[in-house]
Backbone as CSV, one residue per row, in Angstrom:
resi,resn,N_x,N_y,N_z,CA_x,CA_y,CA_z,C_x,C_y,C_z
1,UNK,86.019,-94.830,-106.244,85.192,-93.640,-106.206,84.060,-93.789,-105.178
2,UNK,83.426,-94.644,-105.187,82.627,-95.573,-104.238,82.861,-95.043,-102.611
3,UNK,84.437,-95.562,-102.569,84.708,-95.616,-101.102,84.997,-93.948,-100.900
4,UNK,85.187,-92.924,-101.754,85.614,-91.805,-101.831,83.821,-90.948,-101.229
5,UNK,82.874,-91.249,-101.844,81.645,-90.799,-101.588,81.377,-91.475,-100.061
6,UNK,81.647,-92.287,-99.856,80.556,-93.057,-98.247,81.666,-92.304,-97.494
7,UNK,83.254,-92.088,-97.513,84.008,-91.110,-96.832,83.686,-89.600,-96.232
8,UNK,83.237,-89.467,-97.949,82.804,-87.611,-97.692,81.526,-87.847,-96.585
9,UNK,80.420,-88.636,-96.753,79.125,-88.991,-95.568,79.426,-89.330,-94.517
10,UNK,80.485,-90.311,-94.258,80.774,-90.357,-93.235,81.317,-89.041,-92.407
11,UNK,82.011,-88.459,-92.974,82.873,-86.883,-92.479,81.846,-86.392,-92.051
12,UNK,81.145,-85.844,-93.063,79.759,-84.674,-92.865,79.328,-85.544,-91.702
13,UNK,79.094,-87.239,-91.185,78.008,-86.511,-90.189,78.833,-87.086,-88.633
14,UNK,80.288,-87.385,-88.827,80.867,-87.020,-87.438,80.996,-86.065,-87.409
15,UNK,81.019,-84.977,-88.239,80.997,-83.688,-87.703,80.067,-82.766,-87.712
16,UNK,78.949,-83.130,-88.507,77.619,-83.010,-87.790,77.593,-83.291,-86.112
17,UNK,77.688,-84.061,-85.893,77.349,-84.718,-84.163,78.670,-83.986,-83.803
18,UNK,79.596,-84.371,-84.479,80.648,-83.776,-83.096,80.415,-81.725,-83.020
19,UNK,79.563,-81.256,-83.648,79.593,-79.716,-83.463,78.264,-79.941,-82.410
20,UNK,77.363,-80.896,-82.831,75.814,-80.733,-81.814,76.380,-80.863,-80.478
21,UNK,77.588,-81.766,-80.342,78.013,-82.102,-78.844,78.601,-81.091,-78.297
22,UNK,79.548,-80.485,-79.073,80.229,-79.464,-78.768,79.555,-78.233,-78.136
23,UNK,78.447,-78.095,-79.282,77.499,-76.961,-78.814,77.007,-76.834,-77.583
24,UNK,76.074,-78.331,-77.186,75.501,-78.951,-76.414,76.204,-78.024,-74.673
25,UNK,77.551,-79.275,-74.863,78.354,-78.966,-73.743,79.157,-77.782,-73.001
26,UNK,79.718,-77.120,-74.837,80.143,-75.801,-74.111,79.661,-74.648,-74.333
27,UNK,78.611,-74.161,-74.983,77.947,-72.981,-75.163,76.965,-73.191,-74.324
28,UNK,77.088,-71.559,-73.968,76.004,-70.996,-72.936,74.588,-70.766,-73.831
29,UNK,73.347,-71.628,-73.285,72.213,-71.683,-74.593,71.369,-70.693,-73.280
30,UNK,70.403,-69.643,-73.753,69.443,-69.560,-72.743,68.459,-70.449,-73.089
31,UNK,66.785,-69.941,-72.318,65.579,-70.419,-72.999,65.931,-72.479,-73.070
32,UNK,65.190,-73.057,-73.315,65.062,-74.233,-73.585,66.099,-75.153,-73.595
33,UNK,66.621,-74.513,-74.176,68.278,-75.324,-74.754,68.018,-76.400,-75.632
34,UNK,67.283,-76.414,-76.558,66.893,-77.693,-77.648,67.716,-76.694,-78.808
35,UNK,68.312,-75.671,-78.653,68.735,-74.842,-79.987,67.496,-74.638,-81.226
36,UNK,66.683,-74.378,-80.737,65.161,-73.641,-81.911,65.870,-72.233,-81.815
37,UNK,66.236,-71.426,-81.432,66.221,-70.064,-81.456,65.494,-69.839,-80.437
38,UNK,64.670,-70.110,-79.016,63.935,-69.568,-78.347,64.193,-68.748,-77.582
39,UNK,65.696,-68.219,-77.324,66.597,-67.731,-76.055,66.018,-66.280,-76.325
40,UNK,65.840,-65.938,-74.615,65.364,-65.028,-74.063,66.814,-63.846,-74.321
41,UNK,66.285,-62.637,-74.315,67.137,-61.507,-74.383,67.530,-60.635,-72.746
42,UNK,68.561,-60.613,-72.424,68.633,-60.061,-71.167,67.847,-58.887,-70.707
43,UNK,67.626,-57.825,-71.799,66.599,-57.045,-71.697,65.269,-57.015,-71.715
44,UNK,64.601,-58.363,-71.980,63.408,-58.395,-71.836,63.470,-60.066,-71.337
45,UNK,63.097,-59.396,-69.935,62.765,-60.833,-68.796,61.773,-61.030,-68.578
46,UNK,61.298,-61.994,-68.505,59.962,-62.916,-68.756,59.016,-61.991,-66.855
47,UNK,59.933,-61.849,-65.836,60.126,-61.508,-64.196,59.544,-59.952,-64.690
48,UNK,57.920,-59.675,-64.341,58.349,-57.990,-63.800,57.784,-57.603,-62.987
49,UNK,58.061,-56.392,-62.448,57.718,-55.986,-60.986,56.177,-55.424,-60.946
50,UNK,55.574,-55.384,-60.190,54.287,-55.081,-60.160,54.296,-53.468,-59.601
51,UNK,53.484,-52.495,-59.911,53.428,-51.626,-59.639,52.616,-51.349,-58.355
């Protein structure tokens, strides 16, 4: 039962890391890219024109 529990932990956190890598490498992140939520919206750009 032992080896059945350190299994399930072990699982959860290669695949913990293997989704952060995944993320990491193939999703398009805007903003920072640390994944907080900071990503900018295409409609409101940080760039504006001066009148």
């Amino acid at each position: 039962m032992q080896e059945f529990i350190i299994f399930l932990i072990f699982a959860f956190a290669v695949g913990y890391m293997g989704n952060r890598a995944y993320r990491s490498f193939f999703k398009k992140q805007a903003g920072c890219g640390k994944g907080c939520g900071c990503e900018t919206d295409a409609k409101t750009s940080a760039i504006t024109t001066a009148k």
